[in-house]
C-alpha positions as a Markdown table, in Angstrom:
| # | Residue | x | y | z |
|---|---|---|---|---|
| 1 | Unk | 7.7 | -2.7 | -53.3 |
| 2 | Unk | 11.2 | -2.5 | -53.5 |
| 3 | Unk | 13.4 | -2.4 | -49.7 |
| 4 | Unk | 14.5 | 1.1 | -50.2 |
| 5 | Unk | 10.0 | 2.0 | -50.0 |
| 6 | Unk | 9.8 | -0.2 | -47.6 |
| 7 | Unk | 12.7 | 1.4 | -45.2 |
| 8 | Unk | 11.2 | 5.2 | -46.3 |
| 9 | Unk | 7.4 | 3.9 | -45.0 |
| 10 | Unk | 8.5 | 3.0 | -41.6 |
| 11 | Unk | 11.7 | 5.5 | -41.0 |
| 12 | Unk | 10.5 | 8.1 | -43.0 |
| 13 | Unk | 9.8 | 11.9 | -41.7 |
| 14 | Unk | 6.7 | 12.0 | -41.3 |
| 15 | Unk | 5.2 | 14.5 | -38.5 |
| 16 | Unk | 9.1 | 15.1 | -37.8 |
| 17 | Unk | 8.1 | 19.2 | -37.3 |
| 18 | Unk | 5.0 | 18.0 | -34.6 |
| 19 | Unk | 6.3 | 19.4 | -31.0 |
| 20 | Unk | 6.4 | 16.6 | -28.8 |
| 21 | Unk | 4.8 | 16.4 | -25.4 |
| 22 | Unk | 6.5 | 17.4 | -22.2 |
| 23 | Unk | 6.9 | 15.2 | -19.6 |
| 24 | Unk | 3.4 | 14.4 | -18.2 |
| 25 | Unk | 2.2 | 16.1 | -15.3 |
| 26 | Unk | -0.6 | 15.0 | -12.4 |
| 27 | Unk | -2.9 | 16.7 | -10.5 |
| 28 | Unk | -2.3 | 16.3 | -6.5 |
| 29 | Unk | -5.8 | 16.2 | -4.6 |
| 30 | Unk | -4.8 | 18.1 | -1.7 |
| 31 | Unk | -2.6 | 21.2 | -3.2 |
| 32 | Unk | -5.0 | 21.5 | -6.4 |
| 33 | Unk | -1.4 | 21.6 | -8.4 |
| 34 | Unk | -0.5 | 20.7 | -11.7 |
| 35 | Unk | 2.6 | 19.0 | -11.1 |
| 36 | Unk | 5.3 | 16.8 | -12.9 |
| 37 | Unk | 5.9 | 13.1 | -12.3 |
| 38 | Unk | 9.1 | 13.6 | -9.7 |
| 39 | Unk | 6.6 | 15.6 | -7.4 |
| 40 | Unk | 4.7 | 11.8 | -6.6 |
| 41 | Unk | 6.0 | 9.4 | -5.4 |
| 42 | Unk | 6.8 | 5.2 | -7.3 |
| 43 | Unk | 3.0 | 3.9 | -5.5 |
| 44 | Unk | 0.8 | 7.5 | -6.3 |
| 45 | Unk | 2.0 | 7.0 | -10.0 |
| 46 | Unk | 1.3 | 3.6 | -10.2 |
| 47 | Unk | -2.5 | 4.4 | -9.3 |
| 48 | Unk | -2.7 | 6.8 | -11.9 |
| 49 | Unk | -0.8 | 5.4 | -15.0 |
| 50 | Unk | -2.7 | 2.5 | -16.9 |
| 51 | Unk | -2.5 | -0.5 | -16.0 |
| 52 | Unk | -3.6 | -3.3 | -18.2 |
| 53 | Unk | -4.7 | -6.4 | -15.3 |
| 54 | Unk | -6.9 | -3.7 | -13.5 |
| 55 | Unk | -10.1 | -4.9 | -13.5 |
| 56 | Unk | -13.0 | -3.6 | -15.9 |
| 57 | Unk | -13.8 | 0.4 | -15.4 |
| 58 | Unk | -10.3 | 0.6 | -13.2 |
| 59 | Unk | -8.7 | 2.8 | -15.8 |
| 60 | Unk | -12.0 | 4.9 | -16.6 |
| 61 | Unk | -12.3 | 6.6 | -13.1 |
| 62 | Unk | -9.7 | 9.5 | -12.0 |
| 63 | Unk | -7.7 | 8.4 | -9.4 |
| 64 | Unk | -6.9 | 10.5 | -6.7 |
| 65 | Unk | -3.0 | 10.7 | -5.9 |
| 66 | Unk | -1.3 | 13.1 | -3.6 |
| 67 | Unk | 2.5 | 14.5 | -4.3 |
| 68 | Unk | 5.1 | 14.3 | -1.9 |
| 69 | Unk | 4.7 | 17.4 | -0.2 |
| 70 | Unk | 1.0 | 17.1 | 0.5 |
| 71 | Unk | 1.5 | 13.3 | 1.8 |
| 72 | Unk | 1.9 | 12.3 | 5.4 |
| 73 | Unk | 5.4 | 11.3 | 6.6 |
| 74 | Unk | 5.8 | 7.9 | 7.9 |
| 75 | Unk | 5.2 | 7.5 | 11.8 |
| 76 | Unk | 8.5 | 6.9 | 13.8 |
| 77 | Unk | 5.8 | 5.7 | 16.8 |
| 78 | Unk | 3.1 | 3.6 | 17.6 |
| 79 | Unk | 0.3 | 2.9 | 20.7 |
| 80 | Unk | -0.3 | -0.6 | 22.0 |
| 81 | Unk | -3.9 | -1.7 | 22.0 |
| 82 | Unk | -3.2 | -3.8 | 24.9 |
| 83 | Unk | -1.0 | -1.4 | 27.7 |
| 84 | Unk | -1.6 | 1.6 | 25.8 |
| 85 | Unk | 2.0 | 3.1 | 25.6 |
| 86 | Unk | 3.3 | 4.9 | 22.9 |
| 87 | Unk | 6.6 | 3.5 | 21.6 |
| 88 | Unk | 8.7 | 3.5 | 18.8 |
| 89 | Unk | 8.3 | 1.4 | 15.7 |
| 90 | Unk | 11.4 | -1.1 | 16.9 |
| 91 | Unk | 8.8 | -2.2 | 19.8 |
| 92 | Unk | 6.4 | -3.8 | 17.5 |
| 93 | Unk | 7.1 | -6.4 | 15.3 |
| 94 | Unk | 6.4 | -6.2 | 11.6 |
| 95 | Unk | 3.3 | -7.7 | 11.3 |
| 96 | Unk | 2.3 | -5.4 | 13.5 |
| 97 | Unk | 2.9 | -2.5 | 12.4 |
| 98 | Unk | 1.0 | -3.1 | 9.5 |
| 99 | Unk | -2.3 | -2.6 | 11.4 |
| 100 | Unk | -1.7 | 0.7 | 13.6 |
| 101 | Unk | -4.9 | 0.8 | 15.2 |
| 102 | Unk | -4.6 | -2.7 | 16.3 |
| 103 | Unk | -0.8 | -3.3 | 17.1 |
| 104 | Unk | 0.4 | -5.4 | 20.3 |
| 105 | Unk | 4.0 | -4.1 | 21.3 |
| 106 | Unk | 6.7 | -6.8 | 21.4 |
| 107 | Unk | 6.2 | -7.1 | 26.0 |
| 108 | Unk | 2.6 | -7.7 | 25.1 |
| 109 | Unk | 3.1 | -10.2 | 22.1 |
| 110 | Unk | 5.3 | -12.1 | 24.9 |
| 111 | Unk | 3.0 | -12.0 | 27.9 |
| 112 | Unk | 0.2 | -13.4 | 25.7 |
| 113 | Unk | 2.4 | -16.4 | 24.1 |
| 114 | Unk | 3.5 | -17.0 | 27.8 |
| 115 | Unk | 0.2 | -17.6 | 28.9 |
| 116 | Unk | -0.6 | -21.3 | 28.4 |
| 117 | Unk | -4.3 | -21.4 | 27.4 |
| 118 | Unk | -4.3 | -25.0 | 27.6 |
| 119 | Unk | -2.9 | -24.7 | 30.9 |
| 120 | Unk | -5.8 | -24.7 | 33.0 |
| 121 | Unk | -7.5 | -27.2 | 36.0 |
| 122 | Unk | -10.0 | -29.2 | 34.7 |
| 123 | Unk | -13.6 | -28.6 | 34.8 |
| 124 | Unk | -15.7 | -29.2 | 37.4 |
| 125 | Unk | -18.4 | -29.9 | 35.1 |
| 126 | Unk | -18.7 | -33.9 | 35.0 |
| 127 | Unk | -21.4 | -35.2 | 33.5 |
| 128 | Unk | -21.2 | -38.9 | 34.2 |
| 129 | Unk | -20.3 | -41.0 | 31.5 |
| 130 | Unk | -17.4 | -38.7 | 29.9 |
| 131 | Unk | -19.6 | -38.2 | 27.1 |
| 132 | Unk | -19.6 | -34.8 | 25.2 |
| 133 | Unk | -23.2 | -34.6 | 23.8 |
C-alpha cells in the first residue's frame, strides 16, 4: 500500500454527509428540563460526564445534577453552635465554614483557646504512693 492509500484511509470522506451532534444537553433534577451544558455549573458536570478513576459501577448509575437556576445560592451568613448568633461568613474562619451545622464563630474559637485546660489545681485525689494503678 502505497502513501497516497494510506493518507485516503485515514483522511478520507467517509460519513462526511452524517449531521453531527449538538452540543450535549443534561437533565436538571429539580426543573425536569432538558438543558445545555452552560445551564450547570464546572462541579454538576463533572458528576455527570465519565470519568475514568471512578470506582466500578460509578459511571453506570444516572447522576443527579441540578442547573444553575434550580441550585441554592451560597449563604452570606452563618449560626454559632456555641453563642448561637447569626453572623456573616468573615466571623468564622475557614475551616469552619466548611461544617455549617457545627461552626464556632471566630469570639468563640478565642474564648476556647484562652481557656488553659491544663490549667487547673491539682486533685484532691491522693492515693498514697503517687502511683497511677
Amino acid at each position: 500500500m502505497n502513501s497516497r492509500n494510506q493518507s485516503d484511509a485515514t483522511h478520507g470522506a467517509a460519513h462526511a454527509n452524517q449531521q453531527s451532534r449538538g452540543p450535549p444537553t443534561y437533565d436538571c433534577m429539580f426543573c425536569k428540563r432538558n438543558l445545555p451544558a452552560e445551564a450547570f455549573s464546572k462541579t454538576q458536570l463533572s458528576k455527570a460526564t465519565y470519568n475514568p478513576w471512578a470506582p466500578p459501577g460509578y459511571n453506570k448509575k444516572k447522576q443527579h445534577i441540578c442547573c444553575k437556576q434550580c441550585s441554592p445560592g451560597q449563604s452570606s451568613t452563618l449560626t454559632c453552635m456555641v453563642c448561637t448568633k447569626t453572623k456573616p461568613l468573615k466571623g468564622f474562619a475557614k475551616a469552619q465554614r466548611r461544617n455549617a451545622e457545627k461552626a464556632r464563630c471566630l469570639i468563640c474559637m478565642q474564648k476556647y483557646h484562652d481557656e488553659d485546660i491544663y490549667d487547673s489545681e491539682e486533685d484532691s485525689d491522693d492515693y498514697g504512693d503517687g502511683e497511677t494503678w
